[in-house]
N, C-alpha and C positions, 0 to 999 in steps of 0.2 A: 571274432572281429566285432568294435564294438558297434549297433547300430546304429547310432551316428554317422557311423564311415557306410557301412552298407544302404543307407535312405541318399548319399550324395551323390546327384545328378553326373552322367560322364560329358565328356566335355563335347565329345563326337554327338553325341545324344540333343543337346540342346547348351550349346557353350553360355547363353546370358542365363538359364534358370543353372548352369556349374554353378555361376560365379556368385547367383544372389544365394545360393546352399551355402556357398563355404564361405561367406561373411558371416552367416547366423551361426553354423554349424564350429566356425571354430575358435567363434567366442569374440569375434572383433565388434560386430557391433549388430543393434536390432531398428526395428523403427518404435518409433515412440507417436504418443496420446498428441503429437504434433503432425499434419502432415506436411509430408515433403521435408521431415526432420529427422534426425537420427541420434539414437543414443549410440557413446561410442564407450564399447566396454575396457575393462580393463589393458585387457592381452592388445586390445585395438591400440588403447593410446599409451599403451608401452612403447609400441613400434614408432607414435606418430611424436614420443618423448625423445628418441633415438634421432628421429630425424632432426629436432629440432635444435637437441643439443650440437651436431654435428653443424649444422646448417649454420646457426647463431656463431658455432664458432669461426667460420669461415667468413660471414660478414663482416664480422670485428676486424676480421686480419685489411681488410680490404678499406678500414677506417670508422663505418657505420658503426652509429650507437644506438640502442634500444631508447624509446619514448612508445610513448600512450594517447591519444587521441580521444577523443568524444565517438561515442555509439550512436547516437542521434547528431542529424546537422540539419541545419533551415532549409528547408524548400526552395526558398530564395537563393542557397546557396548552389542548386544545381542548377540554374537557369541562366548562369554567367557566360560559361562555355557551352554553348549551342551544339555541338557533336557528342558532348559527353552526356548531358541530358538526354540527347535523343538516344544515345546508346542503353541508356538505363531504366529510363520511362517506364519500362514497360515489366519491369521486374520489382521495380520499389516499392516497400512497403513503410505505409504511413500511418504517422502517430497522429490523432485529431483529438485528442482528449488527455487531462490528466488526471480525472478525477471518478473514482461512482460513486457509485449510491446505493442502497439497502430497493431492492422492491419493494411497491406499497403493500402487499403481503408478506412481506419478509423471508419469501422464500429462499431471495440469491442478490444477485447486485445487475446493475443496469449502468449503463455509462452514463453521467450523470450530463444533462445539457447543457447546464449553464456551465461546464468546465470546458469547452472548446477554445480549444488555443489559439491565439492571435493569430501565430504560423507554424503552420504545417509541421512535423519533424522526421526526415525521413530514417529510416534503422541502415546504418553503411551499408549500401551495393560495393565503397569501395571508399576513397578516403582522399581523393586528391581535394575536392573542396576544399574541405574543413582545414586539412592540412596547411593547403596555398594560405587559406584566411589568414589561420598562426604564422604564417615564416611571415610573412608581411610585416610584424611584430621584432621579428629577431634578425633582420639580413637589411641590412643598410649601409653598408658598405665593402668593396671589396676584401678586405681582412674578416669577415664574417663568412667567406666563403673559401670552398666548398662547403654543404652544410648537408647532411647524411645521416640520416634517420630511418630506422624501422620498428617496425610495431608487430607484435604475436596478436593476433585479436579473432574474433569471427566476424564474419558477415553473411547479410541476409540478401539474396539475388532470388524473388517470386519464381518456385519453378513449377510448372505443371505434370511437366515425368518426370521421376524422379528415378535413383538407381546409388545406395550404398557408394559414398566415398564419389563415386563418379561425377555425381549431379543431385547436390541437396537445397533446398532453400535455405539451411542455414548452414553453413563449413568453416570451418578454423585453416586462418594459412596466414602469413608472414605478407607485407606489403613495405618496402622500402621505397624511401621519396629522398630525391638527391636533389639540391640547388647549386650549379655552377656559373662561373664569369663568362664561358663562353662558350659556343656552340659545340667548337672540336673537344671539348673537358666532358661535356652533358651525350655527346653521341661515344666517347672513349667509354665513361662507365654505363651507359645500356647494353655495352658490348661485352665490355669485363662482367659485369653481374651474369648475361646471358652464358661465358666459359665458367661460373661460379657453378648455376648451376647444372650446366655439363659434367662440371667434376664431380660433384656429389651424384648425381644420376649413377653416372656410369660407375665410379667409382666404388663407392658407399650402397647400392642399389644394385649395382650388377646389372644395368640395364642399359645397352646399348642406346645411344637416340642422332636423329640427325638435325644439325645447325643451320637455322636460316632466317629470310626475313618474310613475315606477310603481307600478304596482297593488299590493296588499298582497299577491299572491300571486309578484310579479316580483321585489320587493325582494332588496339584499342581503343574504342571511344576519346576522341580527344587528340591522340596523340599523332605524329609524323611520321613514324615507321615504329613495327613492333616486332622486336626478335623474340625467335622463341625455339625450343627444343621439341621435335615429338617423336613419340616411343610408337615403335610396333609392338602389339600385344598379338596372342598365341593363333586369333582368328584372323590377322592382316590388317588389322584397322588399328588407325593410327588413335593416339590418347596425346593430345597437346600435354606434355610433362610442365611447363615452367615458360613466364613471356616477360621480356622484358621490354621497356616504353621508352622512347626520346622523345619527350613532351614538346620539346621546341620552348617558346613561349607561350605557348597558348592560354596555360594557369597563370602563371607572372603575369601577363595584360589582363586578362578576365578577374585578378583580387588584387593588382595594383601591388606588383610584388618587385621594387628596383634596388637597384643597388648603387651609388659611388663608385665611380672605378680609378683607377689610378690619375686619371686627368683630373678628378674630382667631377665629370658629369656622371648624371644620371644613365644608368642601364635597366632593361631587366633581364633578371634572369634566365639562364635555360637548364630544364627540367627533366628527370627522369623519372619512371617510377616502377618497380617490379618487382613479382610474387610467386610463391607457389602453394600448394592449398596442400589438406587432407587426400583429393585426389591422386598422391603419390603414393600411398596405401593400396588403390584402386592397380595402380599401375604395375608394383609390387606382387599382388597376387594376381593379375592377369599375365606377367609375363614370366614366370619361373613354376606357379604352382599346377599339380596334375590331380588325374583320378580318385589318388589316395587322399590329397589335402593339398592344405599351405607347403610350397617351400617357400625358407627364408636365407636369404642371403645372412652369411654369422653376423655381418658389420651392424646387422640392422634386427638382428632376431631380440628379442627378449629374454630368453633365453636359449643359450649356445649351446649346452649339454647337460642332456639328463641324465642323471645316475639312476637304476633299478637293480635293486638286491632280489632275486630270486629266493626266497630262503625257508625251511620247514622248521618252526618252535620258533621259540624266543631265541634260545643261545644261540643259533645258528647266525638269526637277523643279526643279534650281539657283535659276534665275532664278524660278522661282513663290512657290518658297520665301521668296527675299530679297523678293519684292514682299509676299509674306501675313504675315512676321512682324512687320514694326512694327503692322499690324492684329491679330495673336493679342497681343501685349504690349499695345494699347491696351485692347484688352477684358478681357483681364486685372487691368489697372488699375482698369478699372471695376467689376470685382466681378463679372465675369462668367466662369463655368466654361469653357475652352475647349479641346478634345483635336481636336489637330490630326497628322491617321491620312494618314502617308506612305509606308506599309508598303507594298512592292512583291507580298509573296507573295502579296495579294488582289488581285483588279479589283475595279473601281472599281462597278460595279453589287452586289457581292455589298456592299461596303462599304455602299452606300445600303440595300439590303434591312434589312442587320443594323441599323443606325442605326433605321431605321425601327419596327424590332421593338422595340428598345430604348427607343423614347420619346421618345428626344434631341429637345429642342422645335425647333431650328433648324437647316438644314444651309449651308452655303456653298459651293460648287466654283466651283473656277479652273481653265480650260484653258487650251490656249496661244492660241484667239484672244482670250477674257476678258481675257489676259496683253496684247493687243497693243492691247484699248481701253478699258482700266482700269477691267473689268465684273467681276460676281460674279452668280453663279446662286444666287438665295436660296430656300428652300425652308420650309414653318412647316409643321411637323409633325401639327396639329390641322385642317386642313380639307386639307393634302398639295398646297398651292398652290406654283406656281413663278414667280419671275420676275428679270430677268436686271436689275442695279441697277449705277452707278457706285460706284466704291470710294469716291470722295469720299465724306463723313458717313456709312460703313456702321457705326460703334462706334453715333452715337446711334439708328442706323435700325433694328440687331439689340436696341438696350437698347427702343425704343419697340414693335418688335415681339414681343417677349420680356410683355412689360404688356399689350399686346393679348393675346396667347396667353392669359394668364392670366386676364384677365378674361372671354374666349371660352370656357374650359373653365366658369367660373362661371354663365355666363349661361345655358351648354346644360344645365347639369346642373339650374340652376334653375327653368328652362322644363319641364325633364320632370317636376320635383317639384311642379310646381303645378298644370300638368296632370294629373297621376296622385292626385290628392286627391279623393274624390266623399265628397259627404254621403252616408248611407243611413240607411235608416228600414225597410226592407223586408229581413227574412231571408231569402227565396228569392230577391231581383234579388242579397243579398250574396255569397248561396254562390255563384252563377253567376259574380261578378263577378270574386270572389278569385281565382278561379283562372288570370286571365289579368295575375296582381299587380296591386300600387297599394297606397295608403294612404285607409282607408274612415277620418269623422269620423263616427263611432253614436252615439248613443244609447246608455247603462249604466247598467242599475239599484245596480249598486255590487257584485253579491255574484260569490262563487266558483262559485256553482252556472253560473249566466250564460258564465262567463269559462271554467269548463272544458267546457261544451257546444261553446263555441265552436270549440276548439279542437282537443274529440276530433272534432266535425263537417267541419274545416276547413283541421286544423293551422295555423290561422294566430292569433295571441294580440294582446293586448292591449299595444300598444310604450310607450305612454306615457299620460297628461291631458296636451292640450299647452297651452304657455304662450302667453296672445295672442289664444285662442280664447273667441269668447262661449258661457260656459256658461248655455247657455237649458235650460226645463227640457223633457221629452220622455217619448216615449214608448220602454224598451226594445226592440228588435225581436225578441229572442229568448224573453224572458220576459211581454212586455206588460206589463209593470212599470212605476208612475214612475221616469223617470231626473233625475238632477238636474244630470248632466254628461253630456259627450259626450267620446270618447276616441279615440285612433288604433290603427284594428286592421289588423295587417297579416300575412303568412307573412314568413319571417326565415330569416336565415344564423343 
């Protein structure tokens, strides 16, 4: 086994040092000469290329088109809207200069004084400013709208812990900003975006999540209500997957953003805006991977099947080779990823360890008696089962087992989130309960006072009101209070 596998932390062992081993260990990504920054390696942003392609194409259907924005916006620009400002204060990082200079010993360079910038420029926490600025420019009357825009870009949010994919200061993710005529049009797509990315989650991800709205003190900076999705990962703690924003007006009046409406007065518009980051990486190997390594769901692996010739001499490899490649070109054809690893410098065991760490959802090997009765050793990477098959129909046997995988990661990951859901009503069965995670459905008298007890008692918060759920009316547990809803409290990445 290769050492790689045998140095990775078990999960029972210390679950947060599993997860930071098998980010390093299986090639996704490291930290870099930045802190609070991370490089994201190859194999990493294969996965995070998968998503993006799938995700983009899902926007488009929906009407949105891709644009580009400014990396730096004015200082001036955050201080329009008083909640979004204050929401982000405290994470921004600011540009005061554009120029250096040589040291007077010429050792290195100095920022040079006399280049301080009239104003400020801060690096996106997030893009509604800038954005609002522009539409202000392009939306002036009602036939200019809907107006549906999104951007691939990164951003920078100050963070002091940090944690791989979870929580960087600087992360790559998609932010969509919509302009509509009216209030019911701008709350319809925060909602539709919000099933967008449920389907991809679940779907594409293999990761169960549940649908709701947040609390007034979760919301996004700025905005009137924010839906969002969040995932149970393997320890009970909830990981916010994706949020979507009904801006209201808030940007539209704060950059003087109106529009013509069919009477020919003046309106402004109402706003939505919503993302999901790199964090779906994070979410991906916290909810499906084990002991051994990464699993990956096939829809989203980088690659789907590996091929390993077992073989002694050259002719041997020869002849494996000429029998396995009209089957690597058939699966190929099919749409299926296939890296077929005939590199002598490793054995053939170290090759399966690494494979395995890595997720790859199917394995194949051929040796030379496989060779002499037209078998294959097939391997599915999600229960680690083996067994020895005729090459005959192996293209539709790897595509139907490939579907099964998929729908095996869904089904495990669903089972635990249904499982892990308990009503509660009693605040000391809660506090006890939390601590061994899950998703508690309480009882909430509505206020902040309620929701920060919780929290400093618990550190676990309020993730959503979920969608689906009968809201009977109840007794708070913390307050004794009428509650009129019930909501999902959980501890969180």
């Amino acid at each position: 086994m290769a050492k790689e596998l045998k140095d990775l932390t078990k999960r029972a062992d210390n679950y947060s040092q599993w997860y930071n081993d098998l980010v390093v260990k299986a090639d996704l990504a490291e930290q870099s000469a930045v802190r609070g920054c991370m490089v994201i390696k190859p194999y990493g942003y294969a996965i995070w290329e998968k998503m993006q392609r799938q995700l983009d194409r899902m926007f488009k259907e929906t009407g949105a088109q891709n644009a580009y924005f400014p990396l730096l916006i004015p200082k001036s620009f955050l201080s329009r809207e008083a909640e979004h400002v204050e929401g982000f204060a405290k994470e921004c990082a600011v540009v005061t200069h554009y120029r250096l200079r040589a040291n007077k010993d010429k050792s290195g360079v100095e920022v040079d004084p006399a280049a301080r910038l009239e104003e400020e420029l801060i690096i996106r926490p997030t893009s509604e400013t800038i954005i609002w600025n522009t539409y202000k420019n392009w939306i002036h009357s009602y036939r200019d709208l809907p107006l549906m825009c999104n951007q691939w870009c990164n951003v920078m949010r100050w963070e002091m812990r940090t944690r791989p994919f979870l929580r960087t200061s600087e992360f790559l993710w998609q932010e969509g900003h919509t302009a509509h005529a009216t209030r019911e049009e701008a709350e319809e797509e925060a909602k539709r975006m919000l099933h967008v990315y449920a389907e991809f989650v679940e779907k594409w991800m293999a990761v169960p999540v549940v649908q709701g709205v947040k609390s007034e003190t979760e919301r996004f900076a700025g905005a009137l209500d924010t839906y969002t999705i969040e995932a149970m990962m393997q320890d009970g703690k909830a990981l916010q997957s994706g949020t979507s924003h009904f801006l209201g007006q808030n940007f539209a009046k704060a950059f003087d953003v109106t529009f013509l409406n069919k009477d020919n007065k003046p309106e402004y518009v109402w706003a939505t805006s919503w993302g999901v980051s790199t964090r779906l990486i994070g979410a991906l190997i916290m909810t499906h991977s084990d002991d051994n390594g990464l699993v990956l769901p096939p829809m989203l692996a980088p690659i789907s099947v590996v091929i390993i010739p077992i073989t002694k001499g050259a002719d041997q490899l020869q002849a494996i080779t000429a029998r396995l490649t009209p089957i690597i070109n058939a699966l190929r054809d099919a749409g299926i990823s296939v890296r077929y690893d005939d590199a002598e410098n490793k054995r053939p065991g170290f090759k399966f360890a690494d494979y395995e760490l890595k997720g790859v959802p199917v394995r194949l090997v051929m040796g030379g008696r496989d060779l002499e009765n037209g078998t294959l050793e097939v391997m599915r990477r999600d229960t680690l089962e083996k067994e020895t098959v005729a090459i005959d129909g192996i293209v539709e046997r790897v595509e139907n087992l490939l579907k099964d995988i998929q729908a095996n990661l869904f089904d495990k990951a669903k089972s635990r989130l249904d499982t892990h859901i308990y009503e509660c009503d009693n605040y000391e069965e809660f506090k006890e309960k939390i601590k061994d995670g899950g998703f508690f459905l309480c009882h909430w008298d509505g206020t902040e006072e309620t929701e920060a007890k919780i929290k400093e008692d618990t550190q676990a918060t309020i993730r959503c009101v979920p969608f689906g759920v009968e809201q009977t009316p109840g007794i708070d547990m913390v307050s004794g209070k009428p509650a009129t809803q019930r909501v999902i409290i959980a501890r969180s990445y």
